[in-house]
LUMSEZA-313006 format. One record per residue (C-alpha): residue number from 1; x, y, z; chain. Coordinates in steps of 0.25 Angstrom, whole numbers, plus 5000, padded with zeros to 4 digits. Each point is the difference from the previous one (the first is absolute). Layout:
<pts>
k | X | Y | Z | c
NUM | X | Y | Z | A
...
</pts>
This chain:
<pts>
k | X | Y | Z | c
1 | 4894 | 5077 | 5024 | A
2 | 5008 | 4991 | 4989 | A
3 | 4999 | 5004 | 4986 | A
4 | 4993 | 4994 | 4989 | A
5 | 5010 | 4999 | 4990 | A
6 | 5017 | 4998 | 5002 | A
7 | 5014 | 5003 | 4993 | A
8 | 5007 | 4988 | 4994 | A
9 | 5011 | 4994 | 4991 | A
10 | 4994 | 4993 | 4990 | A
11 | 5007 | 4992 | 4990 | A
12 | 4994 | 5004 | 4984 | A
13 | 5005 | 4984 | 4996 | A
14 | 5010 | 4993 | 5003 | A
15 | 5014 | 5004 | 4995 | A
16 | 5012 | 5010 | 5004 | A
17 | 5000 | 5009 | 5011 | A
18 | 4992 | 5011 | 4990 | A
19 | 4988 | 4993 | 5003 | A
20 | 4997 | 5004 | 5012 | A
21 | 4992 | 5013 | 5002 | A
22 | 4992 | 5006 | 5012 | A
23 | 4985 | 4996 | 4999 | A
24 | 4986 | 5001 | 5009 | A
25 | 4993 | 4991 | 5006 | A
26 | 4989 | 4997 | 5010 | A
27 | 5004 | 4998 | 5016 | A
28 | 5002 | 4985 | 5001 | A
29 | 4988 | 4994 | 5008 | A
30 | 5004 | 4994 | 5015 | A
31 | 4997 | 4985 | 5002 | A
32 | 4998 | 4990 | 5014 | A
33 | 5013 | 4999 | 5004 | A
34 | 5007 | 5013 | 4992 | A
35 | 5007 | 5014 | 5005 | A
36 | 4999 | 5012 | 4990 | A
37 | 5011 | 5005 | 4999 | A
38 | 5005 | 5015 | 4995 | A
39 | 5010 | 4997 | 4995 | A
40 | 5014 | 5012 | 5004 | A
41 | 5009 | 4991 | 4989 | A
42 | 5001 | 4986 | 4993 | A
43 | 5014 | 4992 | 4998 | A
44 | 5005 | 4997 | 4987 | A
45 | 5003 | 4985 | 4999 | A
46 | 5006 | 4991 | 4988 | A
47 | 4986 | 4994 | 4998 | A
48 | 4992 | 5013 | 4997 | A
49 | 5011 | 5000 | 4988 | A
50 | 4997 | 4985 | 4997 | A
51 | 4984 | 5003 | 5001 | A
52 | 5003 | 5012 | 4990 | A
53 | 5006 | 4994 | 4990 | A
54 | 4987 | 4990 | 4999 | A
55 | 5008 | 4990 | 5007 | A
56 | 4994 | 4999 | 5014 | A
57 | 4985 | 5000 | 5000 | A
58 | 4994 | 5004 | 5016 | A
59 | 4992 | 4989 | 5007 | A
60 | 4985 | 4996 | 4998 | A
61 | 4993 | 5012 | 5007 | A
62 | 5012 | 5009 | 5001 | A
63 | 5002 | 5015 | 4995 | A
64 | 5005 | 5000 | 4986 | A
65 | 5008 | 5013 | 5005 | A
66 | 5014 | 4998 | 5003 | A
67 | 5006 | 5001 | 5013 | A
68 | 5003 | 4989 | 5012 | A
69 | 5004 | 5006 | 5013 | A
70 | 4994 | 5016 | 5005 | A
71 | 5002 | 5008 | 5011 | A
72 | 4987 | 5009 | 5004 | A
73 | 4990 | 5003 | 5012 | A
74 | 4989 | 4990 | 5001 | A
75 | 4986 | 5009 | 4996 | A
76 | 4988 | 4987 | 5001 | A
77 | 4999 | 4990 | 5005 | A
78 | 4994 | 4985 | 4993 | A
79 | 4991 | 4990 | 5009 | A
80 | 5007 | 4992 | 5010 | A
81 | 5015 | 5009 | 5001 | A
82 | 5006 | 4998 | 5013 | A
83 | 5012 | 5007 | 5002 | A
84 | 4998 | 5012 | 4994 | A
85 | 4992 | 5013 | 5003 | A
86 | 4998 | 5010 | 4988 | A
87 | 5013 | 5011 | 5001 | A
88 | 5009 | 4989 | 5002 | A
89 | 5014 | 5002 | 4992 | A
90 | 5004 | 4987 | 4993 | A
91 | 5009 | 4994 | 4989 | A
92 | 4993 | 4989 | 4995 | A
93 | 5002 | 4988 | 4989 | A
94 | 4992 | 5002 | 4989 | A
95 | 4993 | 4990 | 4989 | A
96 | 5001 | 5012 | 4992 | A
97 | 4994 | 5014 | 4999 | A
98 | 5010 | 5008 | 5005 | A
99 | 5003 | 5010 | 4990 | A
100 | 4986 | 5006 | 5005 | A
101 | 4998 | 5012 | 5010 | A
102 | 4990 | 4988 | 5007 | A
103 | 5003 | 4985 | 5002 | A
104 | 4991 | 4989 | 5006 | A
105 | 5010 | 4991 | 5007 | A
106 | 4999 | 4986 | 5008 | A
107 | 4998 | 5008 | 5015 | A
108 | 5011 | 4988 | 5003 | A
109 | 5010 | 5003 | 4990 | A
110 | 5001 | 5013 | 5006 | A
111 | 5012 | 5004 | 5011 | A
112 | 5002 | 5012 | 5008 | A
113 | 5010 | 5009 | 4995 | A
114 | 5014 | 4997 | 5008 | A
115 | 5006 | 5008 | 5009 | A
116 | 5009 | 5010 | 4994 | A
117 | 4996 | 4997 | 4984 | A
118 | 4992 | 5014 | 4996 | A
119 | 4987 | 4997 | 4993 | A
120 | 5006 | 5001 | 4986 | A
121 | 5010 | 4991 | 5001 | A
122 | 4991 | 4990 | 5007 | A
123 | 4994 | 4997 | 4985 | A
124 | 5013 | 4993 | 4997 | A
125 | 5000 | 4989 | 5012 | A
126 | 4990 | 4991 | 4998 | A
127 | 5002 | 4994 | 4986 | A
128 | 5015 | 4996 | 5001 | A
129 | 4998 | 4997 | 5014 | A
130 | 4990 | 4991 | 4999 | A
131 | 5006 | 4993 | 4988 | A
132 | 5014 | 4998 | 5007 | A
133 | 4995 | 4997 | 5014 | A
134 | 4991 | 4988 | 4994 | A
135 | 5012 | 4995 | 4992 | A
136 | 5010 | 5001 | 5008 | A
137 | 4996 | 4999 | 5016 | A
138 | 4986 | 4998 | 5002 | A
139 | 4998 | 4984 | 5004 | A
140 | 5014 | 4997 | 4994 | A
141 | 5011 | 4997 | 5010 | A
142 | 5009 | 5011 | 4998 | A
143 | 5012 | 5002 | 5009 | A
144 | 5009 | 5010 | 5003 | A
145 | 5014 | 4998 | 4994 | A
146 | 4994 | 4995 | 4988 | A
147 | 5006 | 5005 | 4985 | A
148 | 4987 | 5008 | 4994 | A
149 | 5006 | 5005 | 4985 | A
150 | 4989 | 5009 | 4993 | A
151 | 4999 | 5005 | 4988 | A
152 | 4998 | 5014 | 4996 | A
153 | 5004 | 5006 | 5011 | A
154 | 4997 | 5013 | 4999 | A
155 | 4984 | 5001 | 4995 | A
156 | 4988 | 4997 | 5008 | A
157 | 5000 | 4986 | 5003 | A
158 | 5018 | 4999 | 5002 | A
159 | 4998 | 5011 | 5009 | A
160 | 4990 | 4995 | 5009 | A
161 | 5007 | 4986 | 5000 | A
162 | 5013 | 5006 | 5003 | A
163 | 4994 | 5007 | 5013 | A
164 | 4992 | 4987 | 5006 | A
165 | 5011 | 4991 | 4997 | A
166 | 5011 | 5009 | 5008 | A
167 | 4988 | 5003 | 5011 | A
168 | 4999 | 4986 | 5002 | A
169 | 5015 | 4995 | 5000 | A
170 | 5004 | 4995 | 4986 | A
171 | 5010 | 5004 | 4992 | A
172 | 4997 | 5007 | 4988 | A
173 | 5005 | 4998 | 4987 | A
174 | 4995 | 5010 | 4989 | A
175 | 5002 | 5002 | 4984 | A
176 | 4999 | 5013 | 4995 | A
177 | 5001 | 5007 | 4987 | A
178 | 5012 | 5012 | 5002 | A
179 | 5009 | 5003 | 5013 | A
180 | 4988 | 5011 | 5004 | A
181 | 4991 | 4989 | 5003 | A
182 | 5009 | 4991 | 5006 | A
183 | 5003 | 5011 | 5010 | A
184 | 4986 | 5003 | 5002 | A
185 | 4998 | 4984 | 5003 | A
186 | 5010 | 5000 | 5009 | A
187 | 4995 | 5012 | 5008 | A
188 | 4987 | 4993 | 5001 | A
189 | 5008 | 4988 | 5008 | A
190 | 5005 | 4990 | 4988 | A
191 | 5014 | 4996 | 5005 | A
192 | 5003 | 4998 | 4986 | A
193 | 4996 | 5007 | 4987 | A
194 | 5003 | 4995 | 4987 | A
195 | 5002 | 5007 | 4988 | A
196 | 4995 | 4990 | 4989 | A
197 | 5008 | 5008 | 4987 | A
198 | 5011 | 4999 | 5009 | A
199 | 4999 | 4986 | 5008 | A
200 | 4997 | 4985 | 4998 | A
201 | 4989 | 5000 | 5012 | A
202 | 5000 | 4985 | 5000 | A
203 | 5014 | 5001 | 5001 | A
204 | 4999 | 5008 | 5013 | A
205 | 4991 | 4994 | 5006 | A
206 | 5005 | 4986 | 5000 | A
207 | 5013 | 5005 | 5006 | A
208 | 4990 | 5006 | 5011 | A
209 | 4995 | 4985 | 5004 | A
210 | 4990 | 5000 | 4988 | A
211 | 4985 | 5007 | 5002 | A
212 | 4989 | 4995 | 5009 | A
213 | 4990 | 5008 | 4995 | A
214 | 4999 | 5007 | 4986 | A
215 | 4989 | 5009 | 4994 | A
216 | 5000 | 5004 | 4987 | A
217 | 4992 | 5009 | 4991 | A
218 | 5009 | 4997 | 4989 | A
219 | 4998 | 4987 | 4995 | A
220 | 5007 | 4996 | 4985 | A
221 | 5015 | 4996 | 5000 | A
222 | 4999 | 5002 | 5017 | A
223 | 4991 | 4988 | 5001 | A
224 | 5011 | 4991 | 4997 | A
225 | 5011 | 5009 | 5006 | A
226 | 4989 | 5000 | 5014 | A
227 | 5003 | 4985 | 5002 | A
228 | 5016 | 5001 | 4999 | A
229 | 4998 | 5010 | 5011 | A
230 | 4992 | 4992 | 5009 | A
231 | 5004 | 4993 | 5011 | A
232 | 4994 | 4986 | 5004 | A
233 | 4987 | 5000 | 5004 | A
234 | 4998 | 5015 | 4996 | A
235 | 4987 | 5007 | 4996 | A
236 | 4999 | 5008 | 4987 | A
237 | 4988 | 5008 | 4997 | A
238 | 4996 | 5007 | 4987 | A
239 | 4993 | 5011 | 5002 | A
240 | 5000 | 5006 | 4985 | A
241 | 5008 | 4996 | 4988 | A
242 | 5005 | 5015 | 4993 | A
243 | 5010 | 4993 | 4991 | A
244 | 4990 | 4987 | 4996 | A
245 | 4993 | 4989 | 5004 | A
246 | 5001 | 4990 | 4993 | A
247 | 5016 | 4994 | 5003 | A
248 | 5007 | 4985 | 4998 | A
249 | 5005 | 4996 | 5014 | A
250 | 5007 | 4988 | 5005 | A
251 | 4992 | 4992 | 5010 | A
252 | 5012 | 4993 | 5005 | A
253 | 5005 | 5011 | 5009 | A
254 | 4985 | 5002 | 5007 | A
255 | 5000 | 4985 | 5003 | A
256 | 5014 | 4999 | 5005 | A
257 | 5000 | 5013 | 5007 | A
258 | 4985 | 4997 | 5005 | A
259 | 4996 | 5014 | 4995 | A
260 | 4985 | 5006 | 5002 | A
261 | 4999 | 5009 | 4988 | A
262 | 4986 | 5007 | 5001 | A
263 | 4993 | 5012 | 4996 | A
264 | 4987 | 5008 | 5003 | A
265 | 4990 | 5011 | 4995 | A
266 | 4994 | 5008 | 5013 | A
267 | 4987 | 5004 | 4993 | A
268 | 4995 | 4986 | 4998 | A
269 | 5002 | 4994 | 5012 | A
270 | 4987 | 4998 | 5009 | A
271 | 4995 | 5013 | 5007 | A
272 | 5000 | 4992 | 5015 | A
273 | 5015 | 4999 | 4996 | A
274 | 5004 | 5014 | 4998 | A
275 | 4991 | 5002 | 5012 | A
276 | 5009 | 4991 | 5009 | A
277 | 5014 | 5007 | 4993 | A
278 | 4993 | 5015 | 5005 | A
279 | 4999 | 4995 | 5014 | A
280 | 5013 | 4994 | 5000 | A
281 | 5006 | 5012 | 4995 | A
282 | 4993 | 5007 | 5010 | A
283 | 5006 | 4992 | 5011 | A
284 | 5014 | 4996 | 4996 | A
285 | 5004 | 5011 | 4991 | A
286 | 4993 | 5015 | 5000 | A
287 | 5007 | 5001 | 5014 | A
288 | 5012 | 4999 | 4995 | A
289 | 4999 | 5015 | 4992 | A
290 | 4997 | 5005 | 5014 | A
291 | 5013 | 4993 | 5005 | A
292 | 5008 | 5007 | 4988 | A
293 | 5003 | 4986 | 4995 | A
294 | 4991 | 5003 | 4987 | A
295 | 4998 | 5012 | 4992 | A
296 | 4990 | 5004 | 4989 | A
297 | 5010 | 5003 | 4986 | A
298 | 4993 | 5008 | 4991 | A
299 | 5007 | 5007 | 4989 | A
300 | 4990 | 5009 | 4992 | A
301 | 4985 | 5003 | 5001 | A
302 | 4993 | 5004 | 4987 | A
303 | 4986 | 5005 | 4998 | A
304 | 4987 | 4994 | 4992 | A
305 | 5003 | 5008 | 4990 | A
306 | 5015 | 4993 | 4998 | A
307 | 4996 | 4986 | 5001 | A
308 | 5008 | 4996 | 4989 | A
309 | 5012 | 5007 | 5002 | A
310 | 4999 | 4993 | 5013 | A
311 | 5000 | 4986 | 4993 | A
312 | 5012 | 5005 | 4989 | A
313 | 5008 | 5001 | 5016 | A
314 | 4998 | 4987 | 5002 | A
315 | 5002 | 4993 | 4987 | A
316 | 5012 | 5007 | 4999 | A
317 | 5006 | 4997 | 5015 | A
318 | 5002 | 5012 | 5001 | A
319 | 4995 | 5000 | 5015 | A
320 | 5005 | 4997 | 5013 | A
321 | 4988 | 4995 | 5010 | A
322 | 4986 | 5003 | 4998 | A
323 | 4993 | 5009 | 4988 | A
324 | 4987 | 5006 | 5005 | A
325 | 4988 | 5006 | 4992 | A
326 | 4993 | 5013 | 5008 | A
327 | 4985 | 5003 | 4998 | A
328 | 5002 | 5013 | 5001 | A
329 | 5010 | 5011 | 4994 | A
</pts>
């Protein structure tokens, strides 16, 4: 029997990391085509720090909670849901809700929990994974050999870029902010990892043959300095822009070079497509933890109750890999 009422973060107003306080509300209702979901933990990601500060609003029809990605057993089951039977343990992409004890998820927005990944750190996977395997590989034509430079090594999304791009054959090319991360990088696979206070990385990266893929979560003075690394006919996608978004650029160097500079939000995009990433990460990717070719990175998990020291981690990059909230404890 399910409860009536559930634990949750629930954000006062938007504003600083003090906002955020454990609340109660009622057991979301299941719909067609829907898991609930109790939830064992919920990732931490850049958006839930944008969406609190009032900068981020959720979808039409989405929980106002925080919290994109959970890891938790599978408790009812909507109309139409295939695939899953109810004590199933998943990690699932969320629109939202997943600071809560129970989530309504998308039944196909939800994977099994890879091989060798413990339940807890599971929460971590399917934001960042998600977000860099539709950016970077899936429908693109990405070859092994390739230079792949991403920024921000060390956190949630650097991390997870780093392992797919060394899983699948390129070469990876970091920037990281002190000599600890750096070696963390390149323990993750980076074949090179750049200290920025210390290192021009457009510098070292050109005398490398130039970057044929570049994602960035920085944005600001590294929009212009993005182009300068490229190669011809490279890809550079923004993911987030922590220094700025708003930047004077040169157009000349995209049309000479023949530069794709793009950029995306996950949550936005249509829910057939996150559907279509799920099952290709299901295929091409959640093997490759089993195959010790992947590997969740979590660095600290924090109950409800330290939601916002949680968020303080992160906004201070004072983390390496994934930060994880825990119902319970």
């Amino acid at each position: 029997m399910l409860p009536e009422t559930m634990k949750t973060v629930e954000m006062r107003e938007p504003g600083k990391a003090d906002v955020l306080e454990v609340g109660e509300r009622a057991v979301p209702d299941v719909r067609a085509g829907e898991v609930l979901v109790r939830v064992t933990a919920a990732g931490v990601n850049g958006p839930d720090l944008v969406q609190r500060r009032g900068h981020y609003p959720p979808p039409k029809g989405a929980s106002d909670l925080l919290g994109l990605e959970v890891s938790g057993e599978v408790v009812a089951l909507g109309d139409n849901v295939t695939g899953w039977d109810v004590g199933d343990r998943v990690c699932a992409l969320t629109n939202g809700g997943g600071y809560a004890e129970f989530v309504a998820i998308d039944a196909s927005h939800c994977l099994p929990i890879p091989e060798g990944v413990s339940e807890i750190d599971a929460a971590g996977l399917c934001e960042t994974y998600f977000t860099v395997w539709s950016n970077l590989f899936f429908e693109q034509d990405t070859k092994p050999g390739q230079l792949l430079l991403v920024h921000g090594g060390a956190g949630g999304i650097g991390s997870t870029a780093i392992q797919l791009g060394k899983a699948l054959g390129l070469r990876v090319f970091t920037t990281c902010a002190n000599a600890e991360d750096c070696a963390y990088a390149e323990s993750l696979g980076a074949e090179r990892a750049i200290n920025f206070h210390d290192e021009d990385f457009v510098e070292v990266v050109r005398e490398a043959g130039g970057a044929n893929l570049i994602l960035d979560i920085i944005g600001g003075d590294y929009v212009a300095r993005n182009i300068k690394a490229a190669s011809p006919d490279a890809r550079i996608v923004q993911l987030a822009f922590n220094a700025g978004s708003k930047v004077e650029i040169n157009l000349m160097p995209i049309m000479l070079k023949r530069l794709v500079y793009t950029g995306a939000t996950l949550r936005s995009r249509p829910e057939e497509f996150k559907s279509a990433v799920a099952a290709d990460l299901r295929d091409k990717v959640w093997p490759m933890f089993a195959a010790g070719k992947l590997a969740a990175q979590t660095h600290a998990t924090f109950p409800f109750e330290r939601a916002g020291e949680a968020h303080e981690t992160m906004e201070k990059a004072a983390h390496r890999g994934k930060i994880l909230l825990i119902p319970a404890g």
